[in-house]
N, C-alpha and C positions, 0 to 999 in steps of 0.2 A: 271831134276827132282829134283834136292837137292835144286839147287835155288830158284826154286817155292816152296820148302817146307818151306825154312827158309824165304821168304816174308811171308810166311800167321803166321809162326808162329812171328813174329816180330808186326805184325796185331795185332794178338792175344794179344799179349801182353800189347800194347798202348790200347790199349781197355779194359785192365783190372788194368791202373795203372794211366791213364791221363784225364785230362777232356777233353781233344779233340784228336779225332785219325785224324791225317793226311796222309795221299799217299801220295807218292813219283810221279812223274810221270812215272817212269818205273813199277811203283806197278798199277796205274792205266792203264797204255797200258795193264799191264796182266791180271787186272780185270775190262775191258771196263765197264762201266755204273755206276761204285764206284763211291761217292762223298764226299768230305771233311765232318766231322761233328762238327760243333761250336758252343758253349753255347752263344745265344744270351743274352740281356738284359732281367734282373728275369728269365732267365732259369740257371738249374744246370743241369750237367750231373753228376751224381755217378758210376762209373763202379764197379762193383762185379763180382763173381764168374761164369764167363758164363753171366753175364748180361750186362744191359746198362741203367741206372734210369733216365730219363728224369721230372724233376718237374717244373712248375712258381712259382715263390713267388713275394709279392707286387702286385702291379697293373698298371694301365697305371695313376699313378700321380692322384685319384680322393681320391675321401672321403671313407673309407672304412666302416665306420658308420655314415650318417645321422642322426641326430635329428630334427624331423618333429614336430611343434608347432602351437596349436591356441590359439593366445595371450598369450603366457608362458605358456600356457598346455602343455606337452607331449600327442601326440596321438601315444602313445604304444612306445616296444623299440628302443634304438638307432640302424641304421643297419637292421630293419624287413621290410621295406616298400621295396617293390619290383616296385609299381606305383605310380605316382602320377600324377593327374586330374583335370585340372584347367581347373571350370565355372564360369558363372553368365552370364551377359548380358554386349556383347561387350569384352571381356576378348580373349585373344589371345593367344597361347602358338606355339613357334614355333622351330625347331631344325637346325642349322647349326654344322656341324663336332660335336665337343663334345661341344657347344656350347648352352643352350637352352634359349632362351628371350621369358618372359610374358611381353607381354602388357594389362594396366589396362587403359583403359581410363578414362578422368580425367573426372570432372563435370558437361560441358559443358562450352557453351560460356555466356559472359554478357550478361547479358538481358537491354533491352531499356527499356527508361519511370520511372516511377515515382511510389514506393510502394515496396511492397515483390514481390521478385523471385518464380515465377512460378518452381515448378517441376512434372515432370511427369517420370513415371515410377522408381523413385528413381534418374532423371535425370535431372541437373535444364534444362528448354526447354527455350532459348530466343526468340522463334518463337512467342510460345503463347504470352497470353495476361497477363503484371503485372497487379499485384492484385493492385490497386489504392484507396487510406481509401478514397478519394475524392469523388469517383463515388458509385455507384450502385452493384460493386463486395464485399464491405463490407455489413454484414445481420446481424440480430440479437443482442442481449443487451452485451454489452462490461463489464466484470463483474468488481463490485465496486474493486474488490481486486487489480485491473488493473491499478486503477488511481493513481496519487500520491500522498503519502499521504501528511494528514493534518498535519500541525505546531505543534497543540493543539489542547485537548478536549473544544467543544463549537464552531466549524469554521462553514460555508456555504461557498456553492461552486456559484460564480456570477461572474458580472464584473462588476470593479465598475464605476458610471456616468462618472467621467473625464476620462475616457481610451478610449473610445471611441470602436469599436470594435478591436477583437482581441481576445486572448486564456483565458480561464476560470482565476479568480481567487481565492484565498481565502480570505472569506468575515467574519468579526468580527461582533457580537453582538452588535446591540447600547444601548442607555437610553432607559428601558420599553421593553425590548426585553431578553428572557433566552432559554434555553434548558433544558426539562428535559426529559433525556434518548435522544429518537428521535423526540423528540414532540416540535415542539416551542411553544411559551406562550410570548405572549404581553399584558402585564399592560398600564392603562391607566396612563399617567404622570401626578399626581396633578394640578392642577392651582392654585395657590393662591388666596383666595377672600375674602369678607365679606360681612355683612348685617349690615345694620346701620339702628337704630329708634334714635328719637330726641323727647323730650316732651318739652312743654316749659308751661308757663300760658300764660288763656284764655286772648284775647286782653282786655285792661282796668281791667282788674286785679292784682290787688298788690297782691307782697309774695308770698311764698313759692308754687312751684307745691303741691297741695292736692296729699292726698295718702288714702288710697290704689288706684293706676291706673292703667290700662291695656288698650296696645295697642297691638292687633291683626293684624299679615301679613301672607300672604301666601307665602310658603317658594319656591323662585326663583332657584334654582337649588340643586343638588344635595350635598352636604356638609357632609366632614368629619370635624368639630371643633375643634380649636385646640386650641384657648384662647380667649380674650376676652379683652376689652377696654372701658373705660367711662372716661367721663369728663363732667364736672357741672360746673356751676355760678351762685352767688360766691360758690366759696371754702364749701362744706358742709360735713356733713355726708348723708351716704345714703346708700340703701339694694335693690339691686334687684334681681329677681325671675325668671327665662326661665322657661314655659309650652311648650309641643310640644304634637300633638295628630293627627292620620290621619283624612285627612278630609272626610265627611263635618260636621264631630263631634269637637265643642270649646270648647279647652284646659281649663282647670282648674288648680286650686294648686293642685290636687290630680295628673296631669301627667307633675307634675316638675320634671328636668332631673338634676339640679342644687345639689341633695345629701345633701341640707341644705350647700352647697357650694357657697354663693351666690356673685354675683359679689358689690363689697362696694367701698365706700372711705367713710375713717374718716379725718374728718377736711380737708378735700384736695378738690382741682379742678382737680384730676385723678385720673388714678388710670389702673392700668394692670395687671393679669392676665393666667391661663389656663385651661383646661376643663378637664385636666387628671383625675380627683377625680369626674366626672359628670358619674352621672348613664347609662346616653345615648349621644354621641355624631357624631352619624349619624346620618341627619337628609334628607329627600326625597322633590325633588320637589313638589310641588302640595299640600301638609300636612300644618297643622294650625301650627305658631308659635307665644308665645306671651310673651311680655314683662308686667312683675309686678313689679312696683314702688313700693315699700312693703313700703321704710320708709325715709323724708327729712327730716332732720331740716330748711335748708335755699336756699336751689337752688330753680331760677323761672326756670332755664333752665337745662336738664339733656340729654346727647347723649351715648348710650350704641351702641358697634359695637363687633356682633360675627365673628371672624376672622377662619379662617380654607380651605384645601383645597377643591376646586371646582371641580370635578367630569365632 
């Protein structure tokens, strides 16, 4: 009886001074069913007064606060989430031991042919059909913002004669051709021309052409004036006069366009000219024009030519 008292109290003891009570084997033959007791790993045993504290600290080796993120947000504290719930389409989550793998699938596969990659459901589909600018899958007006841009203000979009076919180019403005705003405008390009009269004396007559003469033409095209030329023989002085007037009304001195500017030579067999100081120097096909010899001293022979562009 003494023995078994001083085992229990020996018990007692280690139980209130050790982190682990151990038995003897003679202690556990007298107290069949007893079992060692061991602080495993993060356990503590505390013994007290009459007691036995058993705690965990740490964990099994994981994160002890999470920080859950969408694209650098925080969704709420570090350590709060208790779940977490991976969807969408095709998305996978799956757990081995402490172990957990999402699988994301990727885009899909290459697609064949020729154009944009078909997608469907947010998925590119190789099955389907690409989209081909060639065919009938392309609709509607492709907006200007689209094309590339021009060099410079003032281009057209063409191609030009020696390329033969092939991709758009950018086309320049030629002679007689402008832009204003979006508007094209083509002028006609002058032609260079003239009108030529000639007087001379009547056959078998001596001296001087008589004056005052007028010869009368009807004006062959359309004429901007721009100067003017004469030549006599011999060598004289001389004055002449342009009338212009629509037809089939004839011109007088009173629709002289000449501004008392009149075409001359002193002492000379020439003489040149311009029409800048002329009242009028547009003149119309089909309208009367006439030439006034106003004044010779000695020319039998006198050829005046209005020069200007031809319309």
């Amino acid at each position: 009886m003494t023995q078994l008292r001083q085992r229990v109290e020996r018990l007692e003891h280690l139980a209130t001074n050790a982190a682990s009570v151990s038995a003897t084997a003679n202690d556990l033959a007298n107290f069949p069913g007893n079992k060692n007791l061991v602080a495993g790993a993060n356990i503590t045993l505390t013994p007290g007064t009459g007691t036995l504290t058993i705690a965990g600290t740490g964990g099994g080796g994981g994160q002890a606060a999470i920080q859950f993120e969408d694209e650098g947000t925080p969704l709420g504290a570090a350590g709060t989430v208790d779940t977490v719930d991976f969807v969408g389409a095709g998305v996978t989550a799956t757990r081995v031991g402490d172990a957990v793998t999402v699988t994301i699938p990727g885009s899909g596969t290459v697609p064949t042919g020729t154009g944009f990659t078909h997608i469907t459901a947010g998925v590119q589909d190789a099955a389907a059909k690409s989209v081909d600018l060639a065919t009938a899958d392309v609709t509607g007006d492709l907006p200007y913002a689209n094309l590339v841009p021009a060099t410079a203000a003032s281009r057209l979009l063409g191609r030009g004669s020696a390329g033969g076919a092939g991709d758009w180019q950018e086309v320049t403005l030629g002679t007689g051709l402008s832009l204003s705003g979006t508007v094209l405008n083509a002028s006609i390009i002058p032609t260079p021309g003239s009108i030529t009269i000639s007087v001379g004396a009547q056959p078998g007559v001596t001296g001087a052409v008589l004056v005052p003469q007028v010869i009368y033409l009807l004006v062959p095209a359309n004429y901007a004036l721009t100067g003017w030329e004469v030549a006599c023989s011999p060598a004289a002085t001389i004055s002449i006069d342009v009338w212009y007037q629509t037809f089939p009304t004839l011109p007088t001195i009173a629709n002289s366009i000449t501004a008392t500017n009149y075409i001359t030579t002193t002492a000379a067999a020439s003489n040149t000219g311009t029409t800048g100081s002329w009242s009028t120097t547009a003149i119309t096909r089909g309208n009367f024009l006439a030439i006034s010899l106003t004044a010779n001293d000695l020319a039998t022979y006198v050829m005046v030519q209005l020069q200007g562009d031809k319309a």
